[in-house]
C-alpha positions in Angstrom: 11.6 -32.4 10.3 14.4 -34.4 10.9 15.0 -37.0 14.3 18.6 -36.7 15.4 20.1 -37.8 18.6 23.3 -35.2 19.8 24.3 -33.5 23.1 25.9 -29.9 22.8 27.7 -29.2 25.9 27.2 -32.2 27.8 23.7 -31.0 28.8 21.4 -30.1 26.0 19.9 -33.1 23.6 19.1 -32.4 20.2 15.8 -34.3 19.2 14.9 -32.6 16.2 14.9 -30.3 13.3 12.7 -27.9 13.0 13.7 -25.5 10.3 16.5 -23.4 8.7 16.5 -20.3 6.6 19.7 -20.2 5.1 21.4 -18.3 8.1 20.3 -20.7 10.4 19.3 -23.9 12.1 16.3 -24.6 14.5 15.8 -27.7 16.6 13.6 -29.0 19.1 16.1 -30.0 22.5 16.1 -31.2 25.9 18.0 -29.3 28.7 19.5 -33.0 30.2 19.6 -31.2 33.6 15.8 -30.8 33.9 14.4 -32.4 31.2 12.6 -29.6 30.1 11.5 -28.2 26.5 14.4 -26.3 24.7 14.5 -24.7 21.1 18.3 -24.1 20.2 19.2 -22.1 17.0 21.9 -23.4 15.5 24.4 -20.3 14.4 27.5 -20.8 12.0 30.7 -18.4 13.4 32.9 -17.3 10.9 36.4 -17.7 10.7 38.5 -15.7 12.9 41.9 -16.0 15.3 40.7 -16.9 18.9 40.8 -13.4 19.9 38.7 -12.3 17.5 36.4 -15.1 18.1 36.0 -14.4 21.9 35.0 -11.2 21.2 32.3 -12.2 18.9 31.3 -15.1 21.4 30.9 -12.4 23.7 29.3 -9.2 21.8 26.5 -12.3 20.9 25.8 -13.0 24.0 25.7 -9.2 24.9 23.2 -8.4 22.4 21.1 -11.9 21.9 20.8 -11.8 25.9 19.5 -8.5 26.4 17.0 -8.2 28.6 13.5 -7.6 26.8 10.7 -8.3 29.9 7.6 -8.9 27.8 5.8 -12.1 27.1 6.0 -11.5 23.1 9.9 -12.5 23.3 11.5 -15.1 23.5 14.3 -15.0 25.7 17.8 -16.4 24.9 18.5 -18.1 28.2 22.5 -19.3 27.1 24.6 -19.0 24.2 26.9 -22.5 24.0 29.4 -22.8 21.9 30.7 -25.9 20.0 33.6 -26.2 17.1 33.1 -23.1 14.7 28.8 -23.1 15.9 26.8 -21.2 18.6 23.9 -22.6 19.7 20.7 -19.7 21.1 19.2 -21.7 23.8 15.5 -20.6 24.1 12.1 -21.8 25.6 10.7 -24.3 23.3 7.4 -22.4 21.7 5.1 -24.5 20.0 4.6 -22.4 16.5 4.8 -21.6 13.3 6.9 -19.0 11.5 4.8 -16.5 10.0 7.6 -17.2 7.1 5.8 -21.0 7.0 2.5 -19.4 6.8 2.6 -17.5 4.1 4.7 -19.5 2.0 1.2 -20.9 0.7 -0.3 -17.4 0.0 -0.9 -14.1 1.7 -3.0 -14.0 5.0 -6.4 -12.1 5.4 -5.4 -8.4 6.2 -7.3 -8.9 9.7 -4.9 -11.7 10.4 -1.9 -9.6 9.5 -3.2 -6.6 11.1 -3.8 -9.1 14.9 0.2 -10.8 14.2 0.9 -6.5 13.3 -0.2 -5.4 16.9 1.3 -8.2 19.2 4.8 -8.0 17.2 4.8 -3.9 17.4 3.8 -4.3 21.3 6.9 -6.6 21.7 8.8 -4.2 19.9 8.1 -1.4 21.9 8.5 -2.8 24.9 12.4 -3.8 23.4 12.7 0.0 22.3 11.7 1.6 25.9 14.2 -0.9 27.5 17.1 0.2 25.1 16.9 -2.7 22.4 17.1 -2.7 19.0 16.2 -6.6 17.0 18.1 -5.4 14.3 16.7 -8.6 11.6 12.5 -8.1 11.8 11.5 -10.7 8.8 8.8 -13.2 8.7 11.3 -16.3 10.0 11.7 -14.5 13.5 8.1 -13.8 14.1 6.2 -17.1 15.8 2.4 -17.6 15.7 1.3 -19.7 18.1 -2.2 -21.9 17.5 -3.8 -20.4 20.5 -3.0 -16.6 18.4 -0.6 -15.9 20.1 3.2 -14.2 18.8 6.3 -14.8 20.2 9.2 -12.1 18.4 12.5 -14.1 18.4 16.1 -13.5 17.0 17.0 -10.0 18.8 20.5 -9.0 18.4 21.6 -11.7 16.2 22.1 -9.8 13.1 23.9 -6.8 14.3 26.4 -9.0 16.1 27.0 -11.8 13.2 25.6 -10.2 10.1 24.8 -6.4 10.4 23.9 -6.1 6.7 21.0 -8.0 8.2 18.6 -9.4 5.0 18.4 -6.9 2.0 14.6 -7.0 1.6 13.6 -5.9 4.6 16.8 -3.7 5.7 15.0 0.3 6.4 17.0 2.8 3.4 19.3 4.4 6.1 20.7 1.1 7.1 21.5 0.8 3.5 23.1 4.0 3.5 25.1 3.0 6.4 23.6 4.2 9.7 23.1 1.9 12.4 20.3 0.2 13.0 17.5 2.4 15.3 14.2 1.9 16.5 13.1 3.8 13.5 14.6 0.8 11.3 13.2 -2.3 13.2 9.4 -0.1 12.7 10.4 0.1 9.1 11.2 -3.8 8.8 7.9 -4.5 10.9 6.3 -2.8 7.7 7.9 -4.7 5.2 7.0 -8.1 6.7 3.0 -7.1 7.3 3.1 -5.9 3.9 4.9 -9.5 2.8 2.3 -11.3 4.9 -0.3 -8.8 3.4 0.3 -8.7 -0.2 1.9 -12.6 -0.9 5.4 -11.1 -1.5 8.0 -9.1 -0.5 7.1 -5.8 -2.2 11.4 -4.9 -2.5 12.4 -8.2 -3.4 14.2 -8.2 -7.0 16.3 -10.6 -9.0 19.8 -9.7 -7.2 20.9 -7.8 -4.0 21.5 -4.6 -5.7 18.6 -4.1 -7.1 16.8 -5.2 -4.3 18.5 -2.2 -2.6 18.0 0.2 -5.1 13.9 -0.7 -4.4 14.2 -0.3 -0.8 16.0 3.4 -1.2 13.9 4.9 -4.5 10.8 3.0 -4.9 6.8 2.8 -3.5 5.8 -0.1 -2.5 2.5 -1.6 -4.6 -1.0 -2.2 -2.4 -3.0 -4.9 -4.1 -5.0 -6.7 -1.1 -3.9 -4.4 1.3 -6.6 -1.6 2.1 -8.0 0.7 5.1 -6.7 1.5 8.4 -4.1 -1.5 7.7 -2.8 -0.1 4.4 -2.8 3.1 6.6 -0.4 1.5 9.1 1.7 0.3 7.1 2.7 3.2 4.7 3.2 4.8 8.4 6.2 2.5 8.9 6.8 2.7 5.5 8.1 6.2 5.3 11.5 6.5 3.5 12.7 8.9 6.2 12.9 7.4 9.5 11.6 10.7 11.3 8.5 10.9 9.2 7.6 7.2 9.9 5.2 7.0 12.5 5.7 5.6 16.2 3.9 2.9 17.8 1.5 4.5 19.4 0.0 6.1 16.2 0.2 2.8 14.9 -0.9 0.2 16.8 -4.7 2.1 17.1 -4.9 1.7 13.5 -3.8 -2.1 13.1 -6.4 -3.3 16.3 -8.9 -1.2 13.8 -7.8 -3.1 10.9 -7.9 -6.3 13.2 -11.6 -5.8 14.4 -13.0 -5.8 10.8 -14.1 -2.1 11.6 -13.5 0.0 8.6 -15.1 0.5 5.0 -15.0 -2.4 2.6 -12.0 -3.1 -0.2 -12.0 -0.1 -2.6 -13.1 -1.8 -6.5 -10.9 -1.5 -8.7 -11.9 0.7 -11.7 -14.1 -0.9 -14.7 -14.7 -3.9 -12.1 -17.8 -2.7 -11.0 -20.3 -2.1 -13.9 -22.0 1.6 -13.7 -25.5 1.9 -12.4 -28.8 2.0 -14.9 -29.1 5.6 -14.1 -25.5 6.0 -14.6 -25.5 4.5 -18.0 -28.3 7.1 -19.2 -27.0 10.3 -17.5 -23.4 9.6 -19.8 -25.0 8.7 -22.7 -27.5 11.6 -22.8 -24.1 13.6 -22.0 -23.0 12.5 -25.5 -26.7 12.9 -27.5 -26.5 16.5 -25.8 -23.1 16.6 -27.5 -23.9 15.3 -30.7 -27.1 17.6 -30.9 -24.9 20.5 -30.4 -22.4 19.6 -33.1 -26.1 19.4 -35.4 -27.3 22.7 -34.1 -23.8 24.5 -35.1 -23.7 22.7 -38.3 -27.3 22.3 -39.8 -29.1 25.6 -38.2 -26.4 28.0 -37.6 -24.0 26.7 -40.7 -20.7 26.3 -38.6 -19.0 25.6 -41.4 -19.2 29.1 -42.7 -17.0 29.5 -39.3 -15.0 32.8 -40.4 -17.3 34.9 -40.3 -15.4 38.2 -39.6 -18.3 40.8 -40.9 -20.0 39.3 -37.4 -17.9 38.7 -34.5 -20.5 38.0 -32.6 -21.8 35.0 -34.8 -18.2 33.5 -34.9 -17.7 33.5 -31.3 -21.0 32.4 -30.6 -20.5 29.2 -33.5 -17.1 28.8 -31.9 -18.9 28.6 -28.4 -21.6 26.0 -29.7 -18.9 23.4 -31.2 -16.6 24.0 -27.8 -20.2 23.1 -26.0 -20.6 20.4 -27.9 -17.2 19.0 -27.2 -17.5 19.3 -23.8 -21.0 17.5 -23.4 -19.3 14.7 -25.1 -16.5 14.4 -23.0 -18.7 14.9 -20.0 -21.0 12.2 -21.1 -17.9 9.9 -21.5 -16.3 10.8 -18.2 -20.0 10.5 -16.5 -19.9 6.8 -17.5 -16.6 5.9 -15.7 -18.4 7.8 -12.9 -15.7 10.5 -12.9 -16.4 13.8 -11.0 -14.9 16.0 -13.6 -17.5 14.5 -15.9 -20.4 16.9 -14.2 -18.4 19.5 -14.5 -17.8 19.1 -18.0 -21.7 19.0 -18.4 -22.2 22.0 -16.7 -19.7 24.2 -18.8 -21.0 22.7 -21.9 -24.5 24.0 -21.0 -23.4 27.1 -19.8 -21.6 27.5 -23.1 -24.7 26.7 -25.1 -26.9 29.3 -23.2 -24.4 31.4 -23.9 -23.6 30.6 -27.6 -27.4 30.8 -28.3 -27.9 33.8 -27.3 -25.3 35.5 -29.8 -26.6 33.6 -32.1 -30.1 34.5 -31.8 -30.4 37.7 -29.9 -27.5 39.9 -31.1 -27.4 41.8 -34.5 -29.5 43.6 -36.3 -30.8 41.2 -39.0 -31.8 38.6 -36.6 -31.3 35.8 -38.6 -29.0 33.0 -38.7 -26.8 33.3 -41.4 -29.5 33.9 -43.6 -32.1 31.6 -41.8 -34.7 33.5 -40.5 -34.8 33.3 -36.3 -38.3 31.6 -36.1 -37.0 27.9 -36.9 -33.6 28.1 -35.7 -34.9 29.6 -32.2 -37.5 26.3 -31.9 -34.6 24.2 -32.4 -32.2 26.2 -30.0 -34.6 26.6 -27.0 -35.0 22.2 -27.4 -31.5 22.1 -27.5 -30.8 24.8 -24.8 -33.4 23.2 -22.4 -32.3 19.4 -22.7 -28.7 20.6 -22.2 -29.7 22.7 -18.9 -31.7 19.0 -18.2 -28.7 16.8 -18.6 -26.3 19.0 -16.7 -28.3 19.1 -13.4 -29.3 15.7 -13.7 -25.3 15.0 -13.9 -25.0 15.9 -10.2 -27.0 13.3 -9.2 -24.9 10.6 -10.6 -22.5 8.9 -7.5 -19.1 10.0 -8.7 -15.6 9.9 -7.4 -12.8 12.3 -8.2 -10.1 11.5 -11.0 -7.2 11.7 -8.6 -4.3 9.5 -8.6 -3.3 7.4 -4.5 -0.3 9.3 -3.6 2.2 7.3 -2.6 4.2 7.4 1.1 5.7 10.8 2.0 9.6 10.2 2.8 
């Protein structure tokens, strides 16, 4: 903060500097006809004839003065103008930009999802009176220490810069449309998830390929999970008619706020499997190993084309493909993957099946040569243990090997 000491229009006193983003100047003033409390953003015109510059004088005060009746936002009560500067005169808010407050880290999701609800509300209340902010970002978003949020800046950006900033600009404002409803929503989603996550999820090493994020990629969830994650790929739909309205969202972020919803998903290998767990996949894989020994040592595998006997080659075939799936199965049972049951079950069906050709069907009723007494000891073991394993399988708490999709739009 810096203490300075100059009057702008013969009437308001500025004290002291709050704060600047690079577009613009806060400070801390004092209207000189009342005394009161004033916060004045300072606002650098560009340079134009004086006709031009009336017109911009007055299209700012058009849009930064629109009426907004809602005790999230802060009005602009005056625009003053000085030299080549306009100065937003404003109730003074004691607060912090949720830009200051996450420049040390990201926030707890239920934090987010509280400063989420109030800022939406003010939106939607801007919306329904015919408003459009135009520049939603972190810097025009004031918490307050009592937790309360004050939504400032509305209709700066679409009167002096209606690029607005790159990183949090909605894709069809990109591809030139004006700025909608739909595109504040959008840039409400962009600063939770910023606030959320610890980083502006679009932001890249230059302007065009920042935009080239906005338009064609997903954004990443790290820290952000459950009804909040929710809300926010909501706004975060690429197409502006697919992203969801306020009312579908702000049910979801007082959810997230409340703490009422299922814990952080772990992420995989995090969370070591359960006892049970480890000895349901491994005796998937001794079930697949002993199958491999069945088809090898008692029905001699390797003598696999055995044309004279269809029957015996399919069924060999059958006992090595059983065998390949119990191992697989085991595997997939030990990263507590769904298809990993599965797996199990085909492999013991397979066996059953595999066995019985071997054992049952011809007229010599031996295998290869072996006579059926011993081999069919062996198989029944075999055949039983792999019936064991599979149904045990189901028992084991499982998730399914599916990918998050990513935000329709």
């Amino acid at each position: 903060m810096t203490a300075v000491s100059r009057t702008i229009a013969e009437r308001y006193t500025l004290l002291e500097k709050l704060g600047g983003d690079g577009t613009a100047v806060l400070w801390r003033g004092e209207d000189g006809s009342g005394g009161r409390a004033v916060a004045l953003k300072e606002l650098t015109l560009p340079t134009l004839d004086e006709h031009a510059r009336a017109a911009l004088v007055e299209r700012l005060r058009r849009e930064a003065m629109a009426g907004v009746d809602h005790p999230a936002v802060v009005p602009v009560h005056e625009v003053v103008v000085e030299d080549k500067t306009a100065f937003l005169v404003m109730p003074f808010v004691e607060a912090r930009t949720l830009e200051d407050l996450t420049s040390s880290g990201p926030l707890e999701p239920r934090f987010v999802a509280e400063i989420g609800g109030k800022a939406l509300a003010a939106l939607a209340a801007a919306h329904t009176a015919g408003v459009v902010h135009g520049d939603v970002r972190p810097a025009n978003i004031l918490v307050c220490p009592d937790g309360a949020v004050k939504l400032t800046g509305f209709g700066i950006a679409k009167a002096l810069d209606p690029a607005g900033t790159p990183a949090f600009l909605a894709p069809e404002k990109i591809a030139g449309h004006d700025g909608t409803p739909h595109s504040d929503l959008w840039s409400l989603g962009v600063t939770l998830l910023s606030a959320s996550e610890g980083g502006n999820p679009f932001q890249r090493v230059n302007v065009a390929a920042t935009l080239y994020a906005v338009v064609n990629e997903q954004p990443s969830f790290h820290r952000t999970y459950g009804a909040l994650a929710d809300a926010i790929r909501g706004l975060l739909a690429k197409s502006p008619q697919a992203r969801m309205l306020p009312d579908q969202v702000l049910p979801l972020l007082a959810q997230a706020a409340s703490g009422v919803e299922p814990p952080a998903p772990q992420r995989p290998g995090l969370t070591p499997p359960s006892v049970f767990t480890v000895l349901a996949g491994v005796a998937g894989m001794v079930l697949g190993f002993a199958l491999f020994a069945n088809a090898m040592l008692v029905h001699q595998a390797y003598y696999f084309f055995e044309f004279a006997h269809l029957w015996i080659t399919v069924g060999d075939a059958g006992l090595v493909l059983a065998g390949v799936a119990a191992v697989a199965g085991g595997a997939s049972l030990l990263a507590r993957v769904r298809a990993g049951q599965t797996m199990l079950s085909v492999s013991a069906l397979l066996a059953l099946l595999s066995l019985c050709l071997l054992t049952f069907v011809g007229e010599d009723r031996t295998h290869l040569g072996l006579p059926v007494q011993p081999g069919l000891t062996i198989d029944v073991l075999v055949l039983v243990f792999a019936l064991t394993v599979a149904g045990v399988a189901w028992f084991v708490p499982a998730r399914r090997s599916t990918v998050e999709r990513p935000a329709v739009g």
